[in-house]
C-alpha angles and dihedrals in degrees: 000000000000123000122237135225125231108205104192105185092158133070107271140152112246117202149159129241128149092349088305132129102233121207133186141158117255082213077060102040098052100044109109098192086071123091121240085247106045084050083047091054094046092058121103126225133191128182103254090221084061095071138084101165143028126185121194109195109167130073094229104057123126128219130181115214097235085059091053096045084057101055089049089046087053094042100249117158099224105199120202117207126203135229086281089056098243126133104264101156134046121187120197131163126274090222122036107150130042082221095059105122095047093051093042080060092051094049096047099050099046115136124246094238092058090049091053085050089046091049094045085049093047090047097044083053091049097051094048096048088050089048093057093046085051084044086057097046105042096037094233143079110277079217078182101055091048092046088064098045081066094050102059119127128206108288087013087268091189104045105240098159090070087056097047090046092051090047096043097049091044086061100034100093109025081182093059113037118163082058113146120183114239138146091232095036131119126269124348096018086083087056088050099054100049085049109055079042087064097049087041085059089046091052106041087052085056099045088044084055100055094042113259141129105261075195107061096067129199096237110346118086125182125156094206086044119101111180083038082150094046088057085057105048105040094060101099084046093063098080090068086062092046093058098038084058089050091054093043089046088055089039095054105025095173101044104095088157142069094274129170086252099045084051100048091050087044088052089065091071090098083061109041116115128255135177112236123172086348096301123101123236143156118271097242091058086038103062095054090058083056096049087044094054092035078063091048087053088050091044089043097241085113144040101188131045127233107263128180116228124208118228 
């Protein structure tokens, strides 16, 4: 079943009762003229094991701590934003998988030699995925993105993931070309970025799920950071967000903000559509499929991970 994801922009009280996420309006709640049970009928509830993902993006939200035990205890990736509106916080669960300990094991004492396999597999996938949303902008084959996909050692030992990325983010936007990327960068970088803090959620639930460390990457390595294996892995998913921002930018021409209408298109990102092994299936469904075949490489039953590849 796939998981949904509960956006609350607004101020609201979240609760727990019965296994349900409770909602209700503080405007509601405090207004003494209203019955208990009329207050009672305007709340909104929705089953805890229902949901993937949930987003808090107002200062003034409310949130129990049983609530929030049962989201972690269901896997759900809970993300904080900040006054900015930006996703600052992410919340998984300690424990995702009976088998912890052991895979924990696995990942830790992978070998050198199988995480620069992993790496050159998880560049070739994102180069690809970025040829074909280039592909889809330009209206015609990047030869030379897809060149290098081919080109890429053990470890990418040359670093062509760099020179794709500087090629590919020259091209991106024709309307806009003298775009960087960069965090801290002008429109649609903030589009960007909500958006990829939205699929790193997505992963690190995954990886959570099937019992691995979201902080022993493959190839990045950041002592500050945290999720340094979700960065890994989600890079050849970054290309769905990419061209979700694309459509969104031609949709809403004239939102160059955060608005209420650019979020809702960018929370769709659990449920787009990818092609994995030939079979198509939503994100969400199909990280976990990544982060389940990224264990079997650390425990030897595989030698590939599961990568999506855009059509």
């Amino acid at each position: 079943m796939i998981k949904r994801t509960l956006y609350f922009g607004n101020p609201v009280y979240l609760s727990l009762k019965d296994r349900q996420l409770v909602v209700k309006l503080p405007e509601v709640e405090k207004n003494d003229a209203l019955s208990a049970s009329l207050k009672a009928y305007a709340a909104k509830t929705v089953p805890v094991e229902d949901i993937g993902v949930v987003l808090l993006d107002h200062q003034q939200i409310t949130v129990t701590h049983a609530l929030l035990d049962a989201l972690t205890e269901n896997n759900c990736a809970v993300i904080t934003c900040n006054s900015s509106h930006l996703p600052a916080g992410l919340l998984l669960p300690l424990e995702g998988n009976s088998l912890q300990q052991e895979r924990y094991a696995d990942q830790i004492q992978a070998s050198l030699p199988l995480k620069k396999q992993l790496w050159q597999q998880t560049v070739v996938a994102k180069i690809r995925n970025q040829a074909r949303v280039l592909e889809f902008v330009l209206k015609e084959e990047p030869r030379s993105m897809l060149l290098w996909a081919e080109k890429v050692k053990s470890g990418d030992s040359e670093n062509l993931e760099a020179r794709a990325a500087a090629y590919y983010w020259s091209r991106l936007f024709p309307d806009i070309p003298d775009f960087v990327r960069d965090r801290e960068g002008e429109y649609p970088n903030n589009l960007l970025n909500y958006g990829y803090a939205i699929l790193r959620a997505i992963i690190a639930r995954a990886l959570v799920a099937s019992g691995l460390l979201p902080t022993l990457g493959i190839h990045h390595h950041n002592r500050y950071n945290a999720y340094c294996l979700a960065d890994d892995v989600m890079e050849p998913y970054r290309p769905y967000v990419d061209k979700l921002v694309i459509a969104t930018m031609e949709k809403y021409p004239s939102e160059t903000e955060l608005s209420g209408i650019v979020k809702r298109e960018l929370l769709t990102i659990p449920v787009l559509d990818v092609t994995m092994e030939g079979l198509r299936r939503p994100l969400m469904v199909a990280a976990s499929q990544t982060a389940a075949s990224l264990y079997k490489c650390y425990s030897g039953e595989l030698r590939k991970v599961v990568y999506p590849i855009m059509e």
